[in-house]
C-alpha positions as CSV (number, residue, x, y, z in Angstrom):
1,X,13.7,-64.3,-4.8
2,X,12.3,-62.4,-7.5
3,X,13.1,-59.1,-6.8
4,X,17.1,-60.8,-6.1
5,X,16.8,-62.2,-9.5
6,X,15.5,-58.8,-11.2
7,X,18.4,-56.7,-9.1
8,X,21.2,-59.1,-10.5
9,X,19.7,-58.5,-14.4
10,X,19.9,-54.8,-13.6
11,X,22.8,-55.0,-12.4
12,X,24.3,-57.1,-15.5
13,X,22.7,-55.3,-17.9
14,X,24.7,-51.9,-16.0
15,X,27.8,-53.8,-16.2
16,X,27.7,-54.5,-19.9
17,X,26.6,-51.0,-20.8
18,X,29.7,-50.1,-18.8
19,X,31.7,-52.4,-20.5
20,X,30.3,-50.8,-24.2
21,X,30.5,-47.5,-22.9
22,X,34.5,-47.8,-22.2
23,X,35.0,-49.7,-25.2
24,X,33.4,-46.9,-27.5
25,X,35.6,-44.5,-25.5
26,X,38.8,-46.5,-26.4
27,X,37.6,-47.0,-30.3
28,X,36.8,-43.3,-30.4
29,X,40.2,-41.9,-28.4
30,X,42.6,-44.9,-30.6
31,X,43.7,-42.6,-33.6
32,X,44.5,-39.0,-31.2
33,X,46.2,-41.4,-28.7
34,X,48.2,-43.5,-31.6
35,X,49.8,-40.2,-33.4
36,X,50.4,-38.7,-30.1
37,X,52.5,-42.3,-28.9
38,X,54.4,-41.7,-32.9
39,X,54.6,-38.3,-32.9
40,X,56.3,-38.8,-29.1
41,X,58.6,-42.2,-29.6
42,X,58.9,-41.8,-33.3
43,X,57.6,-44.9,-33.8
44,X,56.8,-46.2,-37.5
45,X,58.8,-43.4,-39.0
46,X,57.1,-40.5,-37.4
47,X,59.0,-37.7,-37.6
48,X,59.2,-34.6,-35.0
49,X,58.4,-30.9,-35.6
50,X,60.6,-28.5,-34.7
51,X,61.6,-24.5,-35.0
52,X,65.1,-24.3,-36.4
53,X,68.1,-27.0,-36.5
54,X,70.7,-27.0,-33.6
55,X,73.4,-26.4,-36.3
56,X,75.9,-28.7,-37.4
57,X,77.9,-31.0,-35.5
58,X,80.8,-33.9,-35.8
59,X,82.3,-35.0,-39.1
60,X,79.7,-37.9,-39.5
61,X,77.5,-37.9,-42.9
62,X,74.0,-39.3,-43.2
63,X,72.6,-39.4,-47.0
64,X,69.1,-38.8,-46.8
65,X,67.2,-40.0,-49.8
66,X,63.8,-38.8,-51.0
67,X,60.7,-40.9,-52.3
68,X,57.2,-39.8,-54.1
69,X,54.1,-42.1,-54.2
70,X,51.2,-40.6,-56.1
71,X,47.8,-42.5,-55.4
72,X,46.0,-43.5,-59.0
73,X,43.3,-41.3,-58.6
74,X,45.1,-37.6,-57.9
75,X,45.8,-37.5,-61.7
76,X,49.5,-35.4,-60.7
77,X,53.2,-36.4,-60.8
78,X,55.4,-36.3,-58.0
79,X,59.1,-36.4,-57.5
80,X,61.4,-35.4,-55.5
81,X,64.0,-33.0,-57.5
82,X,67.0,-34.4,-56.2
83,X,67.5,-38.2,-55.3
84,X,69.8,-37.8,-52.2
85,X,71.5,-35.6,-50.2
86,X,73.9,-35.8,-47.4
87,X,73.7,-34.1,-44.1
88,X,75.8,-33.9,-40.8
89,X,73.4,-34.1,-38.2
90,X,72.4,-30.6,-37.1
91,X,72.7,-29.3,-40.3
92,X,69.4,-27.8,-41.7
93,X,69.0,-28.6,-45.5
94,X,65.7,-27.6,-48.3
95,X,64.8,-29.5,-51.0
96,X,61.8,-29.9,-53.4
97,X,59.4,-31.6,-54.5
98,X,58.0,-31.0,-58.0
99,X,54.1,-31.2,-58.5
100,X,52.7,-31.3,-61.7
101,X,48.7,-31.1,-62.4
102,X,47.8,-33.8,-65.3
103,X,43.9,-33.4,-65.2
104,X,41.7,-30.7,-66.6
105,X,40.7,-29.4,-63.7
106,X,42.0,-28.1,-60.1
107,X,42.9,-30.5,-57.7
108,X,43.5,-30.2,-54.4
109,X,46.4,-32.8,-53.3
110,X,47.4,-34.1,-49.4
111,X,50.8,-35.8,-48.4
112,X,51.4,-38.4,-46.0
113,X,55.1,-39.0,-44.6
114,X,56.9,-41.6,-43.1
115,X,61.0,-42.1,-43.2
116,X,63.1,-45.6,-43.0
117,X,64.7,-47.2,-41.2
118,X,61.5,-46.4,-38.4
119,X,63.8,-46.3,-35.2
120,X,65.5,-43.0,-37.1
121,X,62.1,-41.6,-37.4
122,X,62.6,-40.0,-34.0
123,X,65.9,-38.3,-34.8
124,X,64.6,-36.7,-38.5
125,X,63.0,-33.1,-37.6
126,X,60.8,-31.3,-39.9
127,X,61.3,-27.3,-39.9
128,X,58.7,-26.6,-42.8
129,X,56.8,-29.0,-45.0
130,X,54.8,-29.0,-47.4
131,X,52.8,-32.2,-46.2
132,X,51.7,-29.7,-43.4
133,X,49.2,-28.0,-45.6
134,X,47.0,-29.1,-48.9
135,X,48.1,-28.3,-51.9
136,X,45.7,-27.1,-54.5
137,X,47.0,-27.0,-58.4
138,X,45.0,-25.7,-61.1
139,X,44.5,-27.5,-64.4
140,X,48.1,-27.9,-65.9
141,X,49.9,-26.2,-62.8
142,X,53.3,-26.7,-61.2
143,X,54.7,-26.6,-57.9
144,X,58.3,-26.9,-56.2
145,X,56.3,-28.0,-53.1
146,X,59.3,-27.6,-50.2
147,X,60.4,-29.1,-47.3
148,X,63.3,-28.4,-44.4
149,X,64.8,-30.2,-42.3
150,X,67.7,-31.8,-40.2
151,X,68.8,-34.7,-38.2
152,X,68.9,-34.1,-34.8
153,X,72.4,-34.8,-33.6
154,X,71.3,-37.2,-30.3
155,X,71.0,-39.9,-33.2
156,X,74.9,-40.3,-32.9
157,X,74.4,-40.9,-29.3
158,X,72.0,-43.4,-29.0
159,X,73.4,-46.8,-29.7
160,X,70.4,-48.6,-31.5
161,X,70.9,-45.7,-34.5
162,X,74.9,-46.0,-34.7
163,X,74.4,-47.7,-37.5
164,X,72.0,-45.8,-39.4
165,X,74.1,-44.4,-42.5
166,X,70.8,-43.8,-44.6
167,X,67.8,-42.3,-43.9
168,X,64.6,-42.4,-46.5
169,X,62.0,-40.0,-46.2
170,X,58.7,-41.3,-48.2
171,X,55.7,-39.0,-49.3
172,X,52.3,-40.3,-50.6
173,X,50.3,-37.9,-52.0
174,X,47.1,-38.3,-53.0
175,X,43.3,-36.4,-53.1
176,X,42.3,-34.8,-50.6
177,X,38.3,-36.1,-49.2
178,X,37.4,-32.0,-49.6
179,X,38.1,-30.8,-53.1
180,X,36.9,-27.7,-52.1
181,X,38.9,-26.6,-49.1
182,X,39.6,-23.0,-48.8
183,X,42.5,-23.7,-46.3
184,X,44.5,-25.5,-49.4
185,X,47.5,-23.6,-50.5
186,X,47.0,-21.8,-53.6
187,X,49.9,-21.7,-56.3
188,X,50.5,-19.6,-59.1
189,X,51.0,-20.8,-62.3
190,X,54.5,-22.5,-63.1
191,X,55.5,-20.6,-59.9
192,X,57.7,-22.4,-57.0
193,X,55.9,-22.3,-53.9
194,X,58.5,-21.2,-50.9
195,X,58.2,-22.3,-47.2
196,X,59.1,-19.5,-44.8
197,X,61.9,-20.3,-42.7
């Protein structure tokens, strides 16, 4: 009876370390497995990656407008230089950012992205960001920090994006954990920084 009783605590006690083990293993694998569902489906504004636009096609517009958020603590401003712009899906365009340095010494700055309406954030491919790399800005400094993209053309096929006339693409920058990062991207002084294409 005893040796039944002490079986059944090992036994539970082997369970519920099974149990904690799996739910570490879910807590721990959540964040690589949530990007990879947005970066796949697009879902919360993710956008894609992609080599080089399919060129334009049809006589449909989209304006795609551009937002900044600076966090409190980076010390920079950020803007987009041009509001809006309009594209016909397929159609690679550039535009810029402009990054300005506001503190007396160098700081290293890191973007986050998302674009509005979510459910376009599938169809809005990124060529070359910025927001791919940190930026570091010395005392002062400005950047045209650049991006290129397009909207792919299967966002006039799909019916739950036929009415998507405006797309928004958002950045938040703000300071990157490692102020010391030698990966950052380095600009020069009053210099615009150029993506390759």
């Amino acid at each position: 009876m005893r040796s039944d009783l002490g079986r059944r605590k090992r036994v539970t006690v082997l369970a519920l370390l099974g149990v904690l083990g799996v739910m570490v293993g879910l807590d721990v694998a959540a964040v690589p497995l949530y990007r990879l569902f947005c970066a796949v489906t697009g879902y919360g504004g993710t956008t894609q990656r992609a080599a080089s636009a399919p060129g334009s096609e049809g006589a449909r517009l989209i304006t795609v407008r551009f937002n900044a958020i600076t966090s409190d603590d980076l010390g920079w401003r950020f803007e987009p230089e041009v509001l809006s712009v309009q594209v016909h899906p397929g159609e690679e365009k550039r535009v810029a950012y402009r990054a300005v340095n506001e503190n007396r010494t160098p700081v290293i700055g890191t973007a986050t992205y998302n674009v509005t309406p979510a459910k376009a954030g599938v169809y809005f491919d990124k060529i070359q960001c910025f927001c791919f790399t940190k930026q570091k800005l010395a005392p002062g400094e400005s950047a045209d920090l650049w991006v290129s993209f397009f909207v792919d053309p299967d966002i006039l096929t799909d019916p739950g994006t036929r009415d998507v006339d405006t797309i928004t693409l958002s950045y938040t920058m703000f300071r990157a954990p490692d102020q010391n990062d030698p990966s950052a991207v380095t600009h020069t002084q009053n210099q615009a920084f150029v993506q390759p294409k």
